[in-house]
N, C-alpha and C positions, 0 to 999 in steps of 0.2 A: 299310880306311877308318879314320882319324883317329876320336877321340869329336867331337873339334867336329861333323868333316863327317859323323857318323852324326847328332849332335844338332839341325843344320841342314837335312839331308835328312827328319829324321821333322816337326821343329816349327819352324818361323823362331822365333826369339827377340824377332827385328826387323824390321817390313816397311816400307820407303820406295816411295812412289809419287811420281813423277817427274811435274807434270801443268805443262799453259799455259792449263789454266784453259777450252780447247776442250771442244766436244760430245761428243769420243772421249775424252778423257778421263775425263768423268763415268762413264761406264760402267767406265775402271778403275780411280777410285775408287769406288764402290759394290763391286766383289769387293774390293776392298784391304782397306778396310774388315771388310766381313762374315770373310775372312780371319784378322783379327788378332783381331776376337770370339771364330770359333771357335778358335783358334791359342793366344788369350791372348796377343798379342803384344804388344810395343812398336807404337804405327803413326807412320809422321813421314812428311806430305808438304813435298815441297821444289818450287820454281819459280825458277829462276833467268833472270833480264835479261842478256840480250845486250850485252855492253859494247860489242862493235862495231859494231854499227846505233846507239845510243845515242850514242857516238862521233862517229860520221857525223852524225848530227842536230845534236848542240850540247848546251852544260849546260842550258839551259831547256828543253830538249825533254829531257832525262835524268831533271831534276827530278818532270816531271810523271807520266811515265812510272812512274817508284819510285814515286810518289804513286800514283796510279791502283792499280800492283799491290799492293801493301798494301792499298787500301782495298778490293781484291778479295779477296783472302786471309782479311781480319778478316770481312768478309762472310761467307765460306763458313764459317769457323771459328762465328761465333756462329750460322749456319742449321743444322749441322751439332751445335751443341752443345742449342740450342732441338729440332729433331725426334726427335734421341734415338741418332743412330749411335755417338755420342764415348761416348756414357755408360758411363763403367766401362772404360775404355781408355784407357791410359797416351798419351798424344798431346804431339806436337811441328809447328809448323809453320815452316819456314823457306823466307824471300827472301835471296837473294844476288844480286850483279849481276859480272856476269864471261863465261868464254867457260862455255860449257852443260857441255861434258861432263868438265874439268877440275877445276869446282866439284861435278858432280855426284860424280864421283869421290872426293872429298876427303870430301862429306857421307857415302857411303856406309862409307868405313872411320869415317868420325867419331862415326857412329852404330851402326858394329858392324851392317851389312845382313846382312840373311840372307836376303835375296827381294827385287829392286827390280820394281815394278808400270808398266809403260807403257802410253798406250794410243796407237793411229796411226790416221789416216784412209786410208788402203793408199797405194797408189805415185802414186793421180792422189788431187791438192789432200791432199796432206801437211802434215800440221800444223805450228806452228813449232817443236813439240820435238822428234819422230822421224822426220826424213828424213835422208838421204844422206851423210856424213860422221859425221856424230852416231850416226844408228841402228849403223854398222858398228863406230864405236867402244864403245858398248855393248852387240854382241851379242859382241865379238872381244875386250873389255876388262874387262868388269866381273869383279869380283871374287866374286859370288855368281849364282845363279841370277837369269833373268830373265821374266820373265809378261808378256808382252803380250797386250791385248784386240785385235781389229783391226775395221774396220768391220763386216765381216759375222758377227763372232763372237756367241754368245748372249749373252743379260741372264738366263740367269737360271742360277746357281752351281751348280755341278757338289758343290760340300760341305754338309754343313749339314742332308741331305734323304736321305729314302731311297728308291732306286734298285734295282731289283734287275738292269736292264739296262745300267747305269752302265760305258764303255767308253774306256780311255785306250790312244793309239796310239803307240810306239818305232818313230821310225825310224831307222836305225844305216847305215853302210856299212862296219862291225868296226875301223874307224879304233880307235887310243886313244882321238882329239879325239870322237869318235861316241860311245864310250862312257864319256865321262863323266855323259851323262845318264841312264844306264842306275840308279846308284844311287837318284836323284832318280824314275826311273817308277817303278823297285819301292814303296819309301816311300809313294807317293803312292798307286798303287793296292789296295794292304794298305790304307791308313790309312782309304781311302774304300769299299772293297770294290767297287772294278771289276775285269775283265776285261782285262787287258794286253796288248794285238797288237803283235807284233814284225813290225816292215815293212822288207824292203831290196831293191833294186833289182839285178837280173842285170844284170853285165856281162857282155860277149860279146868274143871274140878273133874279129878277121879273118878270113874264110876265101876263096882262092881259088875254093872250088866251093861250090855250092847244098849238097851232102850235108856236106858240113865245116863250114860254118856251122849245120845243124841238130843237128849231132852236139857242136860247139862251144855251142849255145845249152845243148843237152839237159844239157851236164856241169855248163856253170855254173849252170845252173839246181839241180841234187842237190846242188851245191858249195854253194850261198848256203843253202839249205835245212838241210843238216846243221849248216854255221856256226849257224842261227839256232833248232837246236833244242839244239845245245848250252849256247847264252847262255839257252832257255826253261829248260833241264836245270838250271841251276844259279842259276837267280833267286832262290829260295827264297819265289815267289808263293803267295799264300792261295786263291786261284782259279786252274780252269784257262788257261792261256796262250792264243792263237791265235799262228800263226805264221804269213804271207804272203811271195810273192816276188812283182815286177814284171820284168817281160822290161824291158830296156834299149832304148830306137827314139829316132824323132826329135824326140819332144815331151818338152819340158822334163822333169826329175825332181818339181819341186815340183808338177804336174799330176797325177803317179802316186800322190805322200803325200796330195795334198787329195783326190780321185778315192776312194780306199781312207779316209781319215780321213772322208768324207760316205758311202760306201758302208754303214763300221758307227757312222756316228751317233757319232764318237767324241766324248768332249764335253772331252778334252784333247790334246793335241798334245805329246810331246816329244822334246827334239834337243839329241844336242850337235855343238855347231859348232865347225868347223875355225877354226885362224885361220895362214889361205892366206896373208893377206898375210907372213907371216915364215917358214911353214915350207915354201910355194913347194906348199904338196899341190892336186894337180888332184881333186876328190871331188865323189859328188852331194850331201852333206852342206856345200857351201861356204855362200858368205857369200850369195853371188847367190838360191841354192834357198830358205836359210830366211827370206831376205828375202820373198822372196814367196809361201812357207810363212803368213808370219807376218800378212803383209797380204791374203789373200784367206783364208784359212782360216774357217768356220763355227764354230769352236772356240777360247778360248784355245790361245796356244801357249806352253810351257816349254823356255826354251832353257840351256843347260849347256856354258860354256866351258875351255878347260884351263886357265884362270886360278881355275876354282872349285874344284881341290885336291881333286877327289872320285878316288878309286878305287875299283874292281871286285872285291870279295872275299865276293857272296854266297854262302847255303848251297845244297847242294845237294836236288833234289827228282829223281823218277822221273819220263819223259815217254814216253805215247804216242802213236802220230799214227793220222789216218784220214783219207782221200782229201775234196778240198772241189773240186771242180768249176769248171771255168776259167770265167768269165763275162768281160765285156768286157775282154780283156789283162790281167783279173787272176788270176794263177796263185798258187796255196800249198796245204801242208797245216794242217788245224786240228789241235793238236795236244793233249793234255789229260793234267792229271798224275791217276798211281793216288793212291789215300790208304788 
């Protein structure tokens, strides 16, 4: 791992939150915020106007429109400066008018991102910043890690407070693209002192017979297990690891990560994401799963694309395992390092 992407993965330097100024936003500006307190970060929210609905309107409907969001902007900025969040926090805010995710792209290298913050109202009544072309362009394109809050996720920060049952969930499917967030949970779970669970989903090969599909399940099953005690083996986590598998069936994969992510209460989510559209990979880690990962999830989610330059070269630790009991289709061992 680079020193940048070590220096990024323990502290953003910089956090941009992306808002329209909606309901779900407020709530991911309030963690952006409390973020860059505890962080000491840079914070800069940006909003950018749609040139092409503005377009279609007319210049006097453009005019007013800039009008209006500015005088919204200068609003939050003086409410924001008046109750005390700004205080002692390097702050920037920026309006642009243009297409959303070309400008936002541009602000994020322009500001040196190290964490962009989004927040979504899930897949029904999507908001006008994170829906469907845009959200896949920022979870397949940005250049740094991304936070999303989603409707059902908590208000109240997983940092900042002390916890002693404090639980952040890894789900992988040993891709590269998978495990680029693997640096970003370690970091994060050391930084906060939770409890890290590695989650990944059995695949299963065809089987003409009843007994070859069980025997088929049973391998991949030991097969996915030992992958994911190797990756706990060598995290170099401060706390013991948990380690889980999901049989593979007919219900979606992102039902098995939220399922297992409400099961331990996790109060983070993180993933990296493939980006299928160019390198053609079929995975349960695609664009489709963390999308709605992202938008039903109880928990923020943290997602890590191969655009975010991160590699895998933690230390190694000693792991053992002890038998955890199947409950509703979820199978694993918990596993825990000697010291």
């Amino acid at each position: 791992m680079s020193c940048h992407s070590i220096a990024a993965a323990l502290k953003p330097r910089s956090i941009l939150i992306a808002t329209d100024f909606s309901q779900p936003s407020e709530k991911a500006l309030r963690h952006s915020l409390a973020l860059a307190r505890f962080y000491g970060s840079r914070f800069c929210l940006a909003h950018v106007i749609s040139s092409l609905a503005l377009t279609m309107a007319g210049p006097e409907a453009i005019a007013a429109c800039e009008e209006a969001v500015l005088r919204e902007a200068a609003q939050l900025e003086a409410s924001l400066v008046r109750t005390g969040p700004l205080t002692g926090i390097e702050y920037k805010f920026i309006v642009r008018r243009g297409e959303l995710w070309p400008e936002l792209r541009d602000i994020i290298r322009q500001e040196s991102t190290d964490l962009l913050v989004v927040g979504t109202h899930g897949r029904h009544g999507l908001g006008k910043l994170f829906f469907g072309s845009v959200a896949e362009q920022i979870f397949r394109q940005a250049s740094c890690p991304v936070l999303t809050f989603g409707p059902h996720s908590d208000d109240r920060p997983w940092f900042g407070t002390s916890s002693p049952s404090r639980t952040f969930l890894f789900a992988t499917d040993f891709g590269p693209a998978s495990l680029h967030g693997l640096p970003q949970a370690i970091a994060a779970a050391n930084q906060f002192g939770a409890k890290l669970a590695f989650l990944s989903i059995v695949p299963t090969a065809p089987s003409h017979t009843d007994e070859g599909l069980k025997n088929g399940r049973a391998d991949a099953y030991l097969r996915t297990l030992q992958r994911l005690t190797e990756l706990a083996d060598d995290s170099g986590l401060d706390l013991r690891p948990e380690v889980y598998a999901a049989f593979d069936s007919e219900r979606p994969v992102s039902e098995k990560i939220l399922e297992t992510a409400d099961r331990l209460r996790a109060d983070l989510i993180i993933m990296g994401v493939h980006d299928s559209a160019h390198a053609g990979i079929v995975s349960h880690l695609d664009l489709a799963t963390t999308y709605d990962v992202v938008c039903h999830a109880s928990s923020p989610v943290l997602t890590v694309n191969c655009f975010s330059g991160y590699d895998v070269r933690p230390r190694a630790t000693e792991v053992t395992a002890s038998p955890l009991s199947e409950t509703d289709g979820l199978r694993g061992d918990r596993f825990g390092m000697k010291w």
